[in-house]
C-alpha positions, 0 to 999 in steps of 0.5 A, a space after each residue: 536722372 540726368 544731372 544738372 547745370 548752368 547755362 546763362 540764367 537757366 538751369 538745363 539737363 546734361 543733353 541741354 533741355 531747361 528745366 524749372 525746379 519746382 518744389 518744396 522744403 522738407 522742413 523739421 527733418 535732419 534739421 528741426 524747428 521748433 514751431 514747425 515740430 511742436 516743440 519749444 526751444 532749440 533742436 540742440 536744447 530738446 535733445 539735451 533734455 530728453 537725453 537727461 530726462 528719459 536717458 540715451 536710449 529712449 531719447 533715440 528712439 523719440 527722435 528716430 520716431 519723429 523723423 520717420 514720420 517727418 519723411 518717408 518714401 511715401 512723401 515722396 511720391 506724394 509731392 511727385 504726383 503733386 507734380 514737383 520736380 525738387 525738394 529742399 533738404 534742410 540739414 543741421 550739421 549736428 546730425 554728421 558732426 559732433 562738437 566733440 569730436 570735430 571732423 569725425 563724421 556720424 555714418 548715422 546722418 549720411 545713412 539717414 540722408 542716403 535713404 532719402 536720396 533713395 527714394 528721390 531717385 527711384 521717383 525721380 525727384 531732384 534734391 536741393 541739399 541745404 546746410 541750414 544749421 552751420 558749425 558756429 550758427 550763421 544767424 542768431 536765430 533759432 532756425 539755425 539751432 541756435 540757444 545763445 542769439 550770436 553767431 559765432 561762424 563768422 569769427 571762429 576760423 575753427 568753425 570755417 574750417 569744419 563747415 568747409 570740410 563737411 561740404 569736402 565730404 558731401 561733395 566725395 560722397 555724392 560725387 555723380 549723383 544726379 539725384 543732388 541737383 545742387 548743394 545750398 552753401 549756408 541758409 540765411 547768412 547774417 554776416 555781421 550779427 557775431 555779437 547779436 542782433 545790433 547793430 541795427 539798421 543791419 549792415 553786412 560785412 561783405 568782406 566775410 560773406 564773400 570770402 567764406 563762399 570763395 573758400 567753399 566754392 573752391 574747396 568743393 570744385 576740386 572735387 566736383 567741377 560740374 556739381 551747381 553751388 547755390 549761394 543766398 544773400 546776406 540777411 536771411 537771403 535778402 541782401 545781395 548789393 555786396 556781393 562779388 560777381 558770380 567767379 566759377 561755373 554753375 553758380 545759382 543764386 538764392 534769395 527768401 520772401 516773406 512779405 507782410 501780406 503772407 505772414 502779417 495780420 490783415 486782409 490782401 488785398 487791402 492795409 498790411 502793417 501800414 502800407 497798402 498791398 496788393 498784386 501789383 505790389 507783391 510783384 513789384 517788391 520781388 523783381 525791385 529785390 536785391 536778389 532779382 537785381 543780382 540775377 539780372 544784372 549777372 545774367 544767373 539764375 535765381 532759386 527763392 529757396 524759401 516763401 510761404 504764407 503762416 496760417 497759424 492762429 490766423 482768420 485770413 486763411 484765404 487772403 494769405 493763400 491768394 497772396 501765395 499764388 501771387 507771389 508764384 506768379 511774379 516767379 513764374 513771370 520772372 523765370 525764377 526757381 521756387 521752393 515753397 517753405 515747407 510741406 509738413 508742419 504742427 499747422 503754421 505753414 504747411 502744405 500739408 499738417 498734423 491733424 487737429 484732433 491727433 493725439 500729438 496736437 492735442 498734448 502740445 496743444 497747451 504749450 503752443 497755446 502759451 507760446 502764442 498768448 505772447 507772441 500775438 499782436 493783442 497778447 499780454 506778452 508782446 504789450 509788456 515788451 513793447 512798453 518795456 522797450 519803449 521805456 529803455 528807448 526813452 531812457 536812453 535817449 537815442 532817436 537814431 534806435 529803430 523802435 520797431 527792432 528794439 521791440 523786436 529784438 527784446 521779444 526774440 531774446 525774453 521768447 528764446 532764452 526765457 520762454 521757450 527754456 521755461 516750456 522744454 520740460 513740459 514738452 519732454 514730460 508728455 512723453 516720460 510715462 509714454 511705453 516706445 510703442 505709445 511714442 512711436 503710435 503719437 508720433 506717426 501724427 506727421 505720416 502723410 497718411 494721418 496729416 489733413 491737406 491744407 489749402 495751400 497745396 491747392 494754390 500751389 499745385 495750380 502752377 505745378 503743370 507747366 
């Protein structure tokens, strides 16, 4: 494989070619997510509870099985005869770093993420390797493994300094190797949420935003002159007015997309969430994006790290699916890179998903079946909090308080700190009086061979040829 750089706003191989990475992310791998494995609660809660539940040992082994099954060799191949030419791996630090022993590696996590490497070589298939869960959470979301919904990386120069050195140690290790087309800095940045999600409307510190990257970026060209460093706009890959223009070499910038026709309810074409959407639309909000902006204006090129469409529990399968080819094509149009979010899941977005009638979906059936009863429009859970927050909104008194976010951000906080703490030892309990072998059986549900195809992949592979 021929390692990879920046020429103007497009990505080339050594002697000179262009190349359009195409792809996807290999979601709930070194970095789980609960929605995705099926799981309540945080990746770093779950751990905990096994742990304490079934003891070290047996812990270990759920989770070795359940990362076996997430990716393998076989996938690989899979999403190379798909015709994909790159896969994003998100990674949670946790797994090469522990909080009790800062700046001390786990050879555990680099072994595991070698392996991958390995077979990314052998079939050619470029990595995007992405810290998605930094020391200190960048977000107060639970993507990031995060229990406490404050973000501590931003005002914790300790936290700075180990994520710094971690991608210090990326950096010698995979010194030369092509196979890393690029090392994605920090997922969805949320520069100013240290103290939760207000204030809202958002607003970005740029001051720590810039200097956290200037310092990253500068500590990895020391080591790596030529390896490309991808930087994602502020609020979750969204906002990028603030930021300085592109200061070293082989810079690529990353923005996310998920717009109301691929994650809300109602038909696209058609009234999404108040407004009309159509293909126009869609194409119109990526290119007047910030992202798109900074891309044009800096003569860069532009990754969307992360889109997709959510299936789960959905009677608009096909509208969503016709709305991800649409937002592909406005890519396409615009040059820009593109890595769909994410090939395997439980069955909310992925390519491909565990299938319905498995062992493993039917036993956490039950759990996301609570979960959803709260979380969807009509259900009892999002009416209370709605009236809930309504009600402190009136009591307060402010008319400058969003209505829609304080719903929101009341939702998140019952839904991560009570809901999702509340279902964890049930989850945990299903595989208590389960024998390594039963485990390990249930669990090989996410192997590629036992998943179903979803339509998506379909839709996706249509703009995989050229």
């Amino acid at each position: 494989m021929q390692g990879l750089k920046v020429n103007g706003n497009k990505i080339v191989t050594a002697d000179g070619k262009e190349l359009k990475l195409r792809g996807t992310n290999i979601g709930a791998w070194m970095n789980l997510e609960n929605f995705l494995n099926g799981y309540p609660g945080s990746e770093s809660a779950l751990r905990n509870e096994f742990a304490m539940r079934l003891g070290e040992s047996r812990a270990a082994h759920f989770f070795d099985c359940l990362l076996d099954g997430m990716f393998s060799e076989a996938d690989v191949v899979f999403l190379k005869t798909s015709g994909m030419n790159v896969v994003r791996i998100p990674v949670n630090y946790r797994h090469f770093e522990s909080d009790l022993r800062p700046f001390a590696y786990k050879e555990e996590g680099f072994e595991r993420l070698e392996e991958a490497l390995k077979w990314c070589e052998k079939h050619e298939m470029y990595v995007i390797l992405d810290m998605h869960t930094a020391p200190g959470f960048q977000s107060p979301d639970w993507h990031c493994d995060n229990s406490s919904q404050r973000a501590y990386f931003w005002e914790h120069i300790q936290f700075q300094d180990r994520f710094v050195a971690l991608w210090e140690q990326f950096a010698v290790r995979y010194r030369g190797r092509s196979v890393v087309a690029a090392f994605d800095l920090l997922n969805e940045p949320v520069s100013n949420s240290a103290y939760g999600r207000f204030p809202a409307p958002y607003r970005s510190d740029w001051s720590k935003i810039n200097g956290v990257y200037r310092r990253t970026v500068e500590a990895i060209r020391a080591i790596d002159a030529e390896r490309i460093l991808i930087l994602e706009g502020d609020y979750l890959g969204f906002y990028f007015e603030g930021f300085e223009a592109p200061f070293a070499e082989h810079l690529v910038y990353s923005s996310h997309l998920y717009p109301p026709p691929a994650v809300k309810e109602g038909t696209y074409p058609g009234k999404i969430d108040g407004e009309e959407w159509d293909k126009e639309k869609l194409r119109q909000t990526f290119f007047e994006s910030e992202g798109a902006a900074f891309a044009r204006k800096h003569n860069v090129p532009l990754l969307v790290g992360e889109f997709g469409a959510l299936y789960a529990h959905s009677d608009e399968t096909e509208s969503r699916s016709r709305a991800l080819g649409d937002m592909i094509e406005a890519f396409e149009e615009f040059g820009a890179h593109w890595t769909v979010w994410t090939f395997k899941d439980i069955g909310h977005m992925g390519l491909v998903q565990v299938d319905p009638a498995s062992d493993y979906a039917k036993k956490v059936a039950p759990l996301l079946q609570a979960e959803y009863a709260f979380n969807r429009d009509d259900g009892w859970g999002r009416q209370q909090v709605a009236a809930m927050a309504d009600r402190m909104q009136e009591t307060i008194g402010d008319g400058e308080i969003d209505r829609d976010l304080n719903r929101y951000f009341l939702e998140m906080s019952i839904r991560e700190n009570y809901l999702q703490v509340l279902l964890l030892p049930s989850y945990v309990k299903i595989f208590e009086s389960l024998t390594a072998d039963q485990v390990e059986n249930m669990l090989r549900a996410f192997r590629a061979e036992r998943c179903v195809q979803h339509e998506s992949l379909e839709v996706v592979k249509a703009y995989l040829s050229n």
